[in-house]
DOTORGU-912179 format. One record per residue (C-alpha): x, y, z. Coordinates in steps of 0.02 Angstrom, whole numbers, plus 50000, padded with zeros to 5 digits. Example, Ala and Ser with C-alpha at 12.3 -4.5 7.8 and 13.67 -1.06 7.14 Angstrom:
506154977550390/506844994750357/
This chain:
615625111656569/616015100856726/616225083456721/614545079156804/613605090556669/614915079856527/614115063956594/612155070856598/612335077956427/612915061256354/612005051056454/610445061256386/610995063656208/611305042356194/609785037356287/608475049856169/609415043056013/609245023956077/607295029756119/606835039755934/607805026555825/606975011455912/605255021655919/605115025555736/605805008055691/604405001255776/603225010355689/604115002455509/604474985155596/602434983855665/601704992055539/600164984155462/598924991655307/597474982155391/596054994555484/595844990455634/594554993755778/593775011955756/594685014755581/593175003355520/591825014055556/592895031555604/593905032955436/593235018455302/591485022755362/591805040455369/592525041455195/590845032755133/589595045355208/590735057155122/590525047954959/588625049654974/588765068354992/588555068455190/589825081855225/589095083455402/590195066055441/591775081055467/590815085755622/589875069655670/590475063155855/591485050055899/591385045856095/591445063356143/592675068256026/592455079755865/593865072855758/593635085655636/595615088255611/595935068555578/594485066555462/595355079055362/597075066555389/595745052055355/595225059455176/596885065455140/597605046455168/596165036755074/595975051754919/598045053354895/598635038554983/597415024254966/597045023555128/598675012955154/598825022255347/600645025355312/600085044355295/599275041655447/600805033955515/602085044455486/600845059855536/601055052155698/602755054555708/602745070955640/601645078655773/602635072055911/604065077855833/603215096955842/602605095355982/604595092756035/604965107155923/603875118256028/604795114356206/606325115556127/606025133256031/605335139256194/606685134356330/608085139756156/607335157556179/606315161156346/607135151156475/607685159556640/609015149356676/610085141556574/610695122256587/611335111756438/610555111456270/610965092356249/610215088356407/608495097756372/608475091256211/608945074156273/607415074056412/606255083056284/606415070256139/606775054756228/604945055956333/604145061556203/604635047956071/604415033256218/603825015756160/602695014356308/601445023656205/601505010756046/599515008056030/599655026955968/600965027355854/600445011455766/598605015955733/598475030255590/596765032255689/597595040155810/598255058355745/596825066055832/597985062456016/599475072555970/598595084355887/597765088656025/599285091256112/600035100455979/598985114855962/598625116756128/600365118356166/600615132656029/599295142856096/599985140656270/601705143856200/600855158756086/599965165456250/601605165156347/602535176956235/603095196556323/602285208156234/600615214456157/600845208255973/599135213155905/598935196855805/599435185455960/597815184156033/597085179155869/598465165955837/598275158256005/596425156156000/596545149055815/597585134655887/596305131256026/594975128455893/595915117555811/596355107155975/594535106856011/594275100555836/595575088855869/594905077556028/593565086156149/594955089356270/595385105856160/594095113256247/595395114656401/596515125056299/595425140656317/595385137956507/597295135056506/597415150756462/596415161256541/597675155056707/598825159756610/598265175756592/598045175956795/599685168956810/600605182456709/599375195356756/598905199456595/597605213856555/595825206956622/595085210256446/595905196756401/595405183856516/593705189956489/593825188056286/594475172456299/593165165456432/591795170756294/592965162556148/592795148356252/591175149256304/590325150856109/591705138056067/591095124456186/589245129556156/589535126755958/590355108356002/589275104756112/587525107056021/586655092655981/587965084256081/587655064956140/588645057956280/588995039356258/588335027856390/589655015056433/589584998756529/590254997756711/591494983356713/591254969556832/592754973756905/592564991256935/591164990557051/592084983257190/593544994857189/593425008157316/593835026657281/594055020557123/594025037857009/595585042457128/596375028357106/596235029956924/596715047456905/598135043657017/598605027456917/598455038856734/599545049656811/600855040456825/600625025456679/602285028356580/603095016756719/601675002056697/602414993156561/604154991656639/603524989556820/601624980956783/601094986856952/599704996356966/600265002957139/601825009657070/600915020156931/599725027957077/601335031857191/602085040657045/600545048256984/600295057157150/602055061357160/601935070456986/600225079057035/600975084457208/602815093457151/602015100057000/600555109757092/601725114857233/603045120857102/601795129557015/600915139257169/602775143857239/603235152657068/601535158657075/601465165657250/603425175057237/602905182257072/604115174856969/603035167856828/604085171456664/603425166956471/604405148856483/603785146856643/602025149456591/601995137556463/602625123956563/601425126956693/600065129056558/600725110956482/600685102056686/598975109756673/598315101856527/599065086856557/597885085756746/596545090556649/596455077356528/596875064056667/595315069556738/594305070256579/595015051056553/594385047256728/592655056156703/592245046256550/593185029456569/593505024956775/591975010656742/593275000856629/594124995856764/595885004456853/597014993856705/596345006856582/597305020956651/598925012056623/598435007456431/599775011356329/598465025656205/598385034856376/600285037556397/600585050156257/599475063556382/600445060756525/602405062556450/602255080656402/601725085656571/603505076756635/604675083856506/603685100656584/603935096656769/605805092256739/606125108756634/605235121156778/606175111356889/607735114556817/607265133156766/606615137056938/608055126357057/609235140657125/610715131357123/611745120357013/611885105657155/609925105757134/609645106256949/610925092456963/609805080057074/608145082056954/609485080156813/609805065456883/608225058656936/607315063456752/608735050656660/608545038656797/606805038856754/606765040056555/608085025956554/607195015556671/605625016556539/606905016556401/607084996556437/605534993456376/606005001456196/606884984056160/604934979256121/604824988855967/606164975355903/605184960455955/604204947655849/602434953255746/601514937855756/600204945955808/599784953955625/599274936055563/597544934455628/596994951355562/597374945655390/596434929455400/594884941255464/594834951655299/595544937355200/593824925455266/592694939655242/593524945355053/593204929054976/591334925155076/591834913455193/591694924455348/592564918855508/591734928355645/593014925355789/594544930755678/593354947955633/593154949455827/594844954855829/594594968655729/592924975255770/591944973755907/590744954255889/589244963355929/589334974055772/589884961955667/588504967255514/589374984355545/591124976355516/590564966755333/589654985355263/591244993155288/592364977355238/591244975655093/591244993055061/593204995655086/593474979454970/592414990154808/593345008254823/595044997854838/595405007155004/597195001255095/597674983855064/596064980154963/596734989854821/598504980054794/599314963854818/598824947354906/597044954254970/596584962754841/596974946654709/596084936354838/594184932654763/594944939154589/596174926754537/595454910354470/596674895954464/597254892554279/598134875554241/599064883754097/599984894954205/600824882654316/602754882854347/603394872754471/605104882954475/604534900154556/604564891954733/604534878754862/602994875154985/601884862155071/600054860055088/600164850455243/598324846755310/596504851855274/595274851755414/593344853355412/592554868255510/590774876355517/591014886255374/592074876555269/593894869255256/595344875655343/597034870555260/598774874855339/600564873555256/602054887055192/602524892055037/604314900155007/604364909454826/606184909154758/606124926154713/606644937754867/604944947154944/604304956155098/602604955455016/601384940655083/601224927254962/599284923454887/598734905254921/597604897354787/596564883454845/595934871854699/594804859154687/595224840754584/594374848254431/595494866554447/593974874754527/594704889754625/593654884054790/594854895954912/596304906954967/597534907155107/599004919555125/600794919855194/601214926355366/601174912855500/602874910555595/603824896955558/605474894355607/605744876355574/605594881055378/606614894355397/608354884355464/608014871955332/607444880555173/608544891755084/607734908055070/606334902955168/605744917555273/605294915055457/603514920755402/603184907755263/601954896955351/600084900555285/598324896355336/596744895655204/594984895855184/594024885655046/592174880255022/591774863255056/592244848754933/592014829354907/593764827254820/595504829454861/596144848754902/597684857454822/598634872054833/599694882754719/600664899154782/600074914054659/601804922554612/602454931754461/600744931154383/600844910554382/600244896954500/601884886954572/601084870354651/601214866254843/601514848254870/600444838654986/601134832455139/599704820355203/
C-alpha cells in the first residue's frame, strides 16, 4: 500500500467513525418518548383501529404510502415496548446499518476491481450514517424510509448474482414486495430490475415474469387507491421550471445543511444525475456490466426514481422541501453507489485516486455538520407542555400545534386521550403519566429531597401559567413532576422539569442545566404553591414573588 492509499484509508476509516459515533449519539442525546406529527394518527391511531378489531388499518394508506412493514414495527413497539419509540429508534439504526452491510458484502465478493477495504468501508458507512438526515433517525415513524431502501437493495443485490439459482428469482421478488409494503416507492424495485435484466442480458422470460410480478403487484396496491390532494404553496407558484429545479435541488440536498444554498444543492444534484447516467450508459454500451456493477447501477437508479416520485407528489411545497433533512436518507445511497462504480470502473490507479479524493472531500465537508448531533435539546420542552396541558384538561392549543397539525386539533385530543388510557409511551411511566393522578397530600411533605423556586404565576385564557425550577437532591435524568396546590392543598395543576436554565445550574449544586419548569393550573382566588413530586413525597418550592 502506497503512501497516498495510507492517507485515504485513514482519512476514511477516522472520518466514518467520527460520522457513526456522533450519528447514533444523536439519536440517544435527542431522543424524546413524546409522538410526534404522523405518529399521532399513523401509529397511536393505528394501534386503536387495531384494538377495535379493524385489521384492515395494516393496509390502510398513508399519503401514498402502504406502510404495511412499519405498522408491523408500530405494533411490535406499543404491544412489547410500550410504545416508548426506542424500538422504533434503534430499528432505525439497524436498517441503515444493513443496508451498509449489503454494499459492503457485495463490493467484499463481486467487485471487479479491487481498491482498499478501509476506504470502501469508510465511504460506505460514513454517508450512510450522515447527520444531515436527523429528522429520520429521530422519529421511530420513520422505519418505513430505510426499509424501503433495504429491500430494494437486496433484491437488486439478489438479482445481480452470476448464475441461475432456481430460488433467486423468488428471493428477489419477495424483497420487492416487501419494499412496496414498505413506502409506495417499492413499486420501483420491480422496474429496477427488469433493467437489470436488460443490462446483464438476462433470459427475456425473466424480464417478462417480473414485468407481470410487477404489474399484479402495483394493481393489488393500487386498488381502491386515493391520491392525496395537497395545497400549492404561495411560494411555489412563482418559481419557474420549478419540478426541475426541485428534482435537481433533491438531488443534491446532503450539502444543504452545511452550505444552506439552494443553488449549490441543484449544481450538485445535476452533477450527480449527469456522471451517474453517463457512467452507467458507457459500462452499458462496451458490455462490461458485471453483478457489482449491476447493483450499483440498479441502487443510482432507484435513487432518480424516488427523486422524481418526491418531485411528482411534493414540488407545490415549495423548492426548500427537497433539501429537508427526511429527504436526504434517498439520496446518500445513490453516492456511496456512484463513488464505488467509479472506483470499480476507473482504469487506472491515478483515477480511482482523484474520485478517492473527491468522495472524502465531500463526506468530510458534510461531516462538519455532525457536531449538531452534540448541540443543545431545548427544543423537546414545548412538546411536553403540549401533552402535559392536554393530560390534566387544560388544553393549550398553540403548544399542541407543534405536534399535530392546528387544523386537526379534535384529531390530536382522541388520540392523546386515547394514548393517555392504554398507557402508550410516556403516558404509561413517570412525570406524564403521574400528572392528573397524583393529588397533593400535606402529610407527605419533606422539605429535604430538593431545592426549587416557584417564581411567578401569570393569568392566561385558560388558566394560570406558573414558571420556576426545582433541583431534587437525588441525582436524575428523569423530568421532575410539578404539583400545583391551591391555599387549602387542592391539587389545582402540574408543571414539569425541562426548561434550560443555566443561571441555576452555576449556582446550585447539583442543579441540572434543565431544572427550570413551566405549569398549568385552573384558576384560583388565593395564593398558588408548588411542591416538586419526588421519591413518592411532595418537597415544597419556595415562592420568589
Amino acid at each position: 500500500m502506497n503512501t497516498i492509499n495510507r492517507i485515504f484509508c485513514t482519512w476514511a476509516a477516522l472520518i466514518a467513525v467520527f460520522v457513526v459515533a456522533t450519528s447514533v449519539y444523536g439519536g440517544y442525546h435527542h431522543f424524546s418518548p413524546i409522538p410526534f406529527a404522523d405518529q399521532w394518527d399513523g401509529e397511536i391511531g393505528f394501534y386503536r383501529k387495531l384494538l377495535d378489531g379493524d385489521y384492515r388499518a395494516f393496509w390502510t394508506q398513508h399519503m401514498e404510502h402502504r406502510i404495511v412493514f412499519s405498522r408491523v414495527l408500530f405494533w411490535l413497539d406499543i404491544t412489547i415496548f410500550q410504545g416508548m419509540s426506542i424500538f422504533t429508534v434503534a430499528m432505525n439504526y439497524a436498517l441503515i446499518a444493513a443496508i451498509g452491510f449489503v454494499f459492503w458484502h457485495k463490493y467484499r465478493f463481486e467487485r471487479t476491481n479491487s481498491y482498499s477495504k478501509q476506504l470502501i468501508a469508510g465511504l460506505i458507512f460514513g454517508y450512510l450514517f450522515l447527520w444531515c438526515q436527523y429528522s429520520n433517525l429521530l422519529w421511530g415513524f420513520q422505519t418505513q424510509v430505510f426499509a424501503v431502501y433495504l429491500f430494494s437493495f437486496i433484491a437488486f443485490a439478489n438479482y445481480s448474482r452470476p448464475g441461475n439459482h432456481k430460488y433467486r428469482l423468488f428471493i428477489c421478488v419477495a424483497f420487492a414486495i416487501l419494499a412496496t409494503l414498505s413506502m409506495g416507492n417499492g413499486i420501483a424495485a420491480f422496474g429496477v430490475m427488469v433493467a437489470q435484466s436488460l443490462l446483464q442480458r438476462r433470459p427475456w422470460r425473466e424480464s417478462a415474469l417480473l414485468m407481470v410480478l410487477g404489474a399484479a403487484t402495483a394493481a393489488l396496491y393500487f386498488h381502491h387507491f386515493s391520491k392525496p390532494q395537497l395545497p400549492v404553496a404561495l411560494e411555489a407558484t412563482h418559481v419557474h421550471l420549478i419540478r426541475v429545479k426541485f428534482f435537481a435541488i433533491f438531488l443534491g440536498n446532503i450539502i444543504y445543511e452545511t452550505t444552506q444554498r439552494l443553488w449549490v444543492c441543484g449544481v450538485l444534484g445535476f452533477a450527480f444525475l449527469a456522471i451517474g447516467s453517463v457512467t452507467i450508459g458507457v459500462i452499458a454500451l462496451k458490455n462490461q456490466m458485471s453483478p457489482y456493477r449491476s447493483f450499483l447501477a440498479a441502487v443510482f437508479g432507484m435513487t432518480i426514481i424516488s427523486a422524481a416520485g418526491a418531485t411528482n407528489s411534493r414540488w407545490m411545497f415549495g423548492l426548500l422541501y427537497a433539501a429537508s433533512s427526511r429527504y436526504v436518507t434517498p439520496v446518500l445511497p445513490g453516492y456511496v453507489a456512484i463513488f464505488l462504480l467509479l472506483l470499480d470502473v476507473l482504469p487506472t490507479r491515478a483515477n480511482q485516486n482523484i474520485v478517492a479524493f473527491f468522495s472524502l472531500i465531500l463526506l468530510s465537508s458534510i461531516a462538519s455538520f455532525q457536531l449538531r448531533a452534540l448541540g443543545n435539546t431545548d427544543y423537546r420542552y414545548p412538546p411536553k407542555l403540549a401533552v402535559l396541558g392536554q393530560k390534566i384538561g387544560l388544553d393549550h392549543p398553540d403548544y399542541d400545534a407543534l405536534l399535530f397539525s392546528r387544523q386537526d386539533h379534535d384529531r390530536f385530543l382522541e388520540n392523546a386521550t386515547f394514548a393517555a388510557s392504554a398507557g402508550i409511551g410516556p403516558y404509561g411511566r413517570g412525570w406524564l403519566h403521574d400528572a392528573g393522578v397524583i393529588k397533593f397530600d400535606s402529610k407527605r411533605i419533606d422539605a429535604s429531597l430538593c431545592s426549587g423556586f416557584l417564581e411567578s404565576s401569570t393569568p392566561d385564557a385558560v388558566g394560570l401559567v406558573a414558571h420556576g425550577w426545582a433541583a431534587p437532591n437525588r441525582e436524575t435524568n428523569a423530568s421532575t413532576l410539578i404539583v400545583l396546590v391551591d391555599s387549602d392543598n387542592n391539587t389545582v395543576g402540574y408543571g414539569v422539569t425541562g426548561a434550560r436554565r443555566s443561571d441555576v445550574a452555576k449556582s446550585v449544586k447539583g442543579a441540572r442545566q434543565d431544572s427550570g419548569w413551566t405549569g398549568f393550573a385552573k384558576k384560583i382566588a388565593g395564593p398558588l404553591s408548588a411542591y416538586a413530586y419526588t421519591d413518592g413525597k411532595f418537597c415544597p418550592l419556595a415562592k420568589a414573588y
